[in-house]
C-alpha positions, -999 to +999 in steps of 0.1 A: -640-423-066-628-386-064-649-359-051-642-327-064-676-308-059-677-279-029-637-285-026-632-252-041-653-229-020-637-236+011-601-237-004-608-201-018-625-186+011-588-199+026-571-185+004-588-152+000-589-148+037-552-154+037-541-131+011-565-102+031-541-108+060-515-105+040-529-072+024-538-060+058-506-063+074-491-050+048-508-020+047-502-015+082-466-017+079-470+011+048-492+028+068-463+031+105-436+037+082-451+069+065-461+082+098-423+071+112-413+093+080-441+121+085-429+125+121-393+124+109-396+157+090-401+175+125-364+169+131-351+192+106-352+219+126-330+207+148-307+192+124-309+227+107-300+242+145-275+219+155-254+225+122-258+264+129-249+264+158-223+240+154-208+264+127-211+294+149-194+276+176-163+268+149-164+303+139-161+317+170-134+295+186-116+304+154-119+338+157-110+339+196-082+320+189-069+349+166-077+373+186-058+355+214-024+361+198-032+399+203+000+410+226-012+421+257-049+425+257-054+390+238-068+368+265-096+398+279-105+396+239-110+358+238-136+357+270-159+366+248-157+345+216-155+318+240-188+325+259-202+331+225-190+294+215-204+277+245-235+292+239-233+279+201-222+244+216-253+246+237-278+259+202-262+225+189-262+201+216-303+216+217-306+205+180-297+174+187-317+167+217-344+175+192-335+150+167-332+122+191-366+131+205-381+134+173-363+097+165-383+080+194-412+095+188-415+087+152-406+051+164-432+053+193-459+059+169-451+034+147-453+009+168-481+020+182-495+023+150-488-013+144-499-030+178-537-029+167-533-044+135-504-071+141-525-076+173-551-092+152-535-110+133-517-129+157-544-132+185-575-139+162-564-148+124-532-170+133-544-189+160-576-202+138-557-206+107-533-230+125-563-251+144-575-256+106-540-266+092-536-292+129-572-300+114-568-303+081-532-327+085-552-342+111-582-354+088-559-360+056-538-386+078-571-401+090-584-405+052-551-423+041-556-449+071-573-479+065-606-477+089-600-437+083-629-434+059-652-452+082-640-424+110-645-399+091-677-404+081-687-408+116-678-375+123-697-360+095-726-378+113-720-359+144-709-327+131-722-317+098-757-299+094-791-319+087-794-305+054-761-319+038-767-356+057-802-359+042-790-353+006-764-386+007-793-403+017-830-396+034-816-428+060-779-419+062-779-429+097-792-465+089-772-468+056-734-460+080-748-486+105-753-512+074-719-501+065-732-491+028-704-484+011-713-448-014-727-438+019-698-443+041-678-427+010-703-399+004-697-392+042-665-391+045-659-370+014-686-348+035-664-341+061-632-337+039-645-309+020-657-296+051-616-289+054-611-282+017-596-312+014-605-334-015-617-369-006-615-402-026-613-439-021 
């Protein structure tokens, strides 16, 4: 006998709260790369600063060089060109000072960003999900054993509501004890389905 009948809700209640967490972390890995890339746009200043002032700096110790073959007077020329350059050095080294700052920032918030959400997913959704897969391996092992049905049925009297029990039969308890066999079998397949498992003898 196969038992097909409420095997589906539970399977797609599964399966559509997996593909949530899917879509959930999903988005928030979307959603801490933008703001990595968001906060990565406040570092072209600084890459904007570091190559002006890495061009000045260039220009200037290119020009004081010249200036330094000057007979005579060359080296009071170059001062300076040179002073000039350092503080160009310095407008670059600044830029990228900036940058880097800007580059753990960005990666600060992202991960910030993405501590809540992965948080959740691995502290509530992952944990359950693999207490139903220990469960559900568990159960399907127990249903291919031969005094498994009998077992399982015993736990769907112990664990599944009133309402469901009643409908196998308005006795169940007394037709398990009897060892009736559609009853043990209803049972069983009771408790299977509980796991979205499909039951069958």
């Amino acid at each position: 006998m196969k038992i097909y009948a409420d095997r589906f809700p539970t399977a797609i209640r599964q399966l559509i709260t997996d593909l949530l967490v899917v879509a959930w972390v999903y988005g928030a890995i979307r959603g801490a790369l933008w703001l990595h890339d968001l906060v990565q746009k406040l570092a072209v200043p600084g890459q904007k600063m570091e190559g002006a002032g890495g061009g000045l700096a260039d220009n200037l110790a290119e020009a004081g060089g010249k200036v330094g073959r000057v007979p005579l007077v060359g080296d009071e020329l170059t001062a300076p060109f040179e002073r000039a350059a350092g503080a160009a050095r310095s407008l670059a080294e600044a830029g990228r000072d900036q940058q880097e700052l800007v580059d753990q920032l960005a990666l600060a918030l992202a991960v910030a960003v993405l501590v809540f959400p992965l948080g959740l997913v691995l502290l509530g959704w992952l944990p359950l999900r693999v207490r139903w897969m220990r469960r559900a391996g568990s159960a399907a092992k127990l249903a291919a054993a031969p005094a498994g049905r009998d077992l399982l049925a015993l736990r769907a009297l112990a664990t599944q509501p009133l309402g469901r029990l009643t409908r196998i039969a308005p006795d169940v308890a007394e037709a398990w004890r009897r060892g009736d066999d559609a009853t043990v079998d209803a049972l069983a397949a009771l408790e299977l389905r509980q796991l979205g498992l499909r039951g069958g003898r």
